[in-house]
C-alpha positions in Angstrom: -225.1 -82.0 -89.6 -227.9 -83.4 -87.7 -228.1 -86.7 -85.9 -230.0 -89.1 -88.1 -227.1 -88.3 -90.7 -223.9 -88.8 -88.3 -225.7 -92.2 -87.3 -226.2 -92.6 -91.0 -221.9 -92.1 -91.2 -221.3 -94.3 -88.4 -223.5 -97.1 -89.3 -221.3 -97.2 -92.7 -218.2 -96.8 -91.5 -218.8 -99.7 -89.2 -220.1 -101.9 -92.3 -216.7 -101.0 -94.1 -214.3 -101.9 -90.9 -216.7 -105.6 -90.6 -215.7 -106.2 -94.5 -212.2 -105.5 -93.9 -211.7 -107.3 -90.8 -213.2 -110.5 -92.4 -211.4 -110.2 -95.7 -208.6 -109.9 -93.7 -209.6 -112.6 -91.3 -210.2 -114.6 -94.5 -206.7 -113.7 -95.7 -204.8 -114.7 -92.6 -207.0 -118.4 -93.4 -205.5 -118.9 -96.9 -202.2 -117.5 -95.8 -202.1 -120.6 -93.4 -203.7 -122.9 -95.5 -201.3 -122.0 -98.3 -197.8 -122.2 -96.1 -199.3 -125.8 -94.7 -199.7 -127.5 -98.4 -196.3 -125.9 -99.5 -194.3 -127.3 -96.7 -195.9 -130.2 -96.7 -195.4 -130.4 -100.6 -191.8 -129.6 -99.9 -190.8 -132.1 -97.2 -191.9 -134.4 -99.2 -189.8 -133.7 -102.4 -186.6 -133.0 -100.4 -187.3 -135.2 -97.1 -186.5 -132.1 -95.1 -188.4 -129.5 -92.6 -189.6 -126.2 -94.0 -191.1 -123.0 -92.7 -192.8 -120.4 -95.4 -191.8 -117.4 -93.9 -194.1 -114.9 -96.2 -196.4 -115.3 -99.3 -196.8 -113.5 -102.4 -199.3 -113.6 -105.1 -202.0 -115.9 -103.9 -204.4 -118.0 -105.7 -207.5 -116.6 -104.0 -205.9 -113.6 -106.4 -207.6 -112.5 -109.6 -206.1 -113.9 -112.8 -203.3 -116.2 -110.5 -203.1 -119.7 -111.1 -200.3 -120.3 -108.2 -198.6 -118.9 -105.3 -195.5 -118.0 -104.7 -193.7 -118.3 -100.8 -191.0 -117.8 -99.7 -189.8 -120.6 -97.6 -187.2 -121.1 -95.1 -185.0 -124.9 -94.5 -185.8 -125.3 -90.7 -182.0 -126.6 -90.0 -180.2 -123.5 -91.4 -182.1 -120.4 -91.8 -180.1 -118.9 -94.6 -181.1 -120.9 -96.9 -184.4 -118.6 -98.0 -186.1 -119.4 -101.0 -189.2 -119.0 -103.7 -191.5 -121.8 -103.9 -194.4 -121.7 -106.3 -197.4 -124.3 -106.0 -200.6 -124.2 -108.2 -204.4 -124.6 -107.8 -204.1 -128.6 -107.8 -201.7 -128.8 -104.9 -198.9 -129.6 -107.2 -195.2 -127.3 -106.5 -194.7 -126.3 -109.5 -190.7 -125.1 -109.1 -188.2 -124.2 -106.7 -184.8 -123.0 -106.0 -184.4 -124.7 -103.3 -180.8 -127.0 -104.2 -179.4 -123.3 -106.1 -179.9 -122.0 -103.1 -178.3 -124.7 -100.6 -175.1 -124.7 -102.7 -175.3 -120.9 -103.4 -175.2 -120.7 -99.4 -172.2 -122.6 -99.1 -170.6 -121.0 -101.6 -171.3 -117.5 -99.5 -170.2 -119.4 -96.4 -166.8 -120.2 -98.1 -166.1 -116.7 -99.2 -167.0 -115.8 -95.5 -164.2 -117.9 -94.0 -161.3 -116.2 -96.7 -162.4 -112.4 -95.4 -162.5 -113.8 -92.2 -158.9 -115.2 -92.7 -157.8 -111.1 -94.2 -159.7 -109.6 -90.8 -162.4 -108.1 -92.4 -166.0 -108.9 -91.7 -168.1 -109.1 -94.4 -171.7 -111.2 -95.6 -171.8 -112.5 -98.6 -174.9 -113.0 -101.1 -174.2 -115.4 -103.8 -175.9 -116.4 -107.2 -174.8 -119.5 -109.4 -175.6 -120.7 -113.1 -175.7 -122.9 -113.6 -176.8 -125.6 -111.1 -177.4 -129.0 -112.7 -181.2 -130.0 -112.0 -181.0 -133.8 -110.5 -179.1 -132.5 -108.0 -179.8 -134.2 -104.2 -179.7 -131.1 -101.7 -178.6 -133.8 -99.0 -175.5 -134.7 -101.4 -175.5 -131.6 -102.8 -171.6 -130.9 -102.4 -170.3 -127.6 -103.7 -167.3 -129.0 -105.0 -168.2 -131.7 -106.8 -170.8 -129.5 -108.5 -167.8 -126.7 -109.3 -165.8 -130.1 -110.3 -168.8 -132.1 -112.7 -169.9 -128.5 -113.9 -166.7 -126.4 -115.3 -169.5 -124.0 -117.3 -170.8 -123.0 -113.8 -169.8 -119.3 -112.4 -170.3 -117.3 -108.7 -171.6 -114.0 -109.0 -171.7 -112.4 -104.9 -172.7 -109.1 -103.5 -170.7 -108.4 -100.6 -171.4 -106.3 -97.6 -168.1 -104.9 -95.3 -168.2 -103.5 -92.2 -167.0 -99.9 -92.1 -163.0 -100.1 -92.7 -160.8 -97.1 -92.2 -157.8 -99.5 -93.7 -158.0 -98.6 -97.5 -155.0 -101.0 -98.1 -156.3 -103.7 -95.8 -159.7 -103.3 -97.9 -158.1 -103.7 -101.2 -156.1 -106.6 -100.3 -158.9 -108.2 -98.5 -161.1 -108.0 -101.4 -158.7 -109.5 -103.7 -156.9 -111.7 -101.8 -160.3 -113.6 -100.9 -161.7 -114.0 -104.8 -157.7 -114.7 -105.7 -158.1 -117.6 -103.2 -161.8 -118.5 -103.9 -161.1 -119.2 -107.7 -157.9 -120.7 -107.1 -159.0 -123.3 -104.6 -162.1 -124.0 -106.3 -161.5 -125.0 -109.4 -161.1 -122.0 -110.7 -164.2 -120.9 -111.1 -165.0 -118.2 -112.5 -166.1 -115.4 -109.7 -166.7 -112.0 -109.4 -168.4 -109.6 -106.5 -169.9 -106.1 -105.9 -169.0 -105.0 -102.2 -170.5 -102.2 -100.6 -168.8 -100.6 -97.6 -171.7 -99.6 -95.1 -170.5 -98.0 -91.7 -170.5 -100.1 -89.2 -173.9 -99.1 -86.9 -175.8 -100.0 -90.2 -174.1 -103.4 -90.9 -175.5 -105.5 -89.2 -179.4 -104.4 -90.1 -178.6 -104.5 -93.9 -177.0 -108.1 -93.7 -180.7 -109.3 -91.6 -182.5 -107.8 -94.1 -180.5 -109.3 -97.1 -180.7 -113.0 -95.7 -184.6 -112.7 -95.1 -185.3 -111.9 -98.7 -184.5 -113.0 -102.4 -181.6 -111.8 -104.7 -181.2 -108.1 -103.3 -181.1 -105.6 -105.9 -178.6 -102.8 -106.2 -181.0 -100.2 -104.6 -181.3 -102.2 -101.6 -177.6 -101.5 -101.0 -177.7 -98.0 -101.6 -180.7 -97.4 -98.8 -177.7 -97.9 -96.5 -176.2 -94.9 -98.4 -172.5 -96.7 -98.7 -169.3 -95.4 -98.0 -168.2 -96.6 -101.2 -168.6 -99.5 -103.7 -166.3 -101.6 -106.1 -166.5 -104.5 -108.7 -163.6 -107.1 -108.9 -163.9 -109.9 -110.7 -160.9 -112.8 -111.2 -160.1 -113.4 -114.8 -158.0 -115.7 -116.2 -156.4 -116.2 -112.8 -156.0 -112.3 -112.4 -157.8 -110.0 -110.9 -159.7 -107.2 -113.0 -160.5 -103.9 -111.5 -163.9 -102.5 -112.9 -162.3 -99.0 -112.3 -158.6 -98.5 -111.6 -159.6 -95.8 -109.4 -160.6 -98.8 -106.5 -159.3 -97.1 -103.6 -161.3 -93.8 -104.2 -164.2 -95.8 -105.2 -164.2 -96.9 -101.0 -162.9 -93.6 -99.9 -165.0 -90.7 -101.4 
């Protein structure tokens, strides 16, 4: 290969790493001025501070009309949730209040493993969530109270037990309590058992992010998994085989 051809190589390479490092550059711009008009666009609807913590499709994008964040409430970082705004400025929608009482509704849960000694995160989802809801009044039990319809749905991670029996009752005991001290709501969960030097990564990374999927669950390859669900005051075993479910 002679000279005039290497230069010839180099000269282009270095033309491709200056377009990158300005589109990127350019990127990083509307990144920042996208997070700024969301939060701003947010604490004005819900008088509260905000912090986008990462952005999805952006409107710079071909064929998008908005963009999506994902946004953090400053005062308590669990509540993480989507924000879309659209090429006027205008947010378009937000689960921000499903998320607020979704988070105290995980928080509760919390407190009655807690109360069994077993530790354990709790991701929750509810429907439905009435929308003229203030997040500053927004009490979880006056919703479960002016809402009967509504219903819990949480994915639950525990911390490595060697305590089959002190699993199972755990597990039921704390929905038993949840939907009888609440109204009873209807609740059910999917709990995952990850060992214990993987716990605490995989309940990080499920707080950062949106509704985790099954698969995110089984990256932590589980020592088992269950469904229970409380029914008509009872409590209803996907498999009657629970036990073995936790303990392969």
């Amino acid at each position: 290969m002679n000279i005039k051809h290497k230069m010839k190589q180099i000269g282009g390479l270095v033309i491709v790493m200056a377009a990158l490092m300005s589109f990127t550059s350019c990127l990083n711009a509307l990144n920042k001025t996208n997070a700024g008009d969301i939060e701003k666009l947010l604490q004005e609807k819900y008088g509260a501070e905000f912090q986008v913590i990462s952005i999805g499709n952006r409107l710079a994008s071909p064929g998008m009309d908005t963009v999506t964040a994902y946004c953090r409430l400053k005062s308590d970082s669990r509540v993480v949730f989507e924000a879309q705004m659209n090429v006027s400025n205008q947010l378009v929608t937000d689960n921000f209040v499903k998320r607020v009482v979704e988070v105290q509704a995980e928080k509760k849960l919390e407190e009655y493993f807690s109360r069994e000694g077993i530790q354990a995160a709790v991701y929750a989802t509810v429907f439905p969530v009435p929308e003229d809801v203030d997040y500053r009044n927004a009490d979880y039990y006056q919703i479960l109270k002016d809402t009967p319809e509504v219903s819990f749905t949480f994915k639950t991670v525990v911390s490595e037990s060697k305590n089959d029996n002190k699993l199972y009752n755990a597990i039921t005991n704390a929905l038993t309590n949840y939907y009888q001290l609440n109204n009873s709501i209807k609740c059910g969960t999917t709990a995952w058992n990850i060992s214990a030097d993987q716990y605490d990564e995989c309940v990080e990374k499920m707080r950062k992010g949106s509704y985790p999927p099954k698969t995110f669950f089984e990256k932590y390859s589980p020592i088992g998994t269950a469904t229970v669900a409380i029914v008509d005051g009872k409590v209803n075993l996907e498999s009657s085989d629970f036990r073995q479910m936790f303990y392969k």
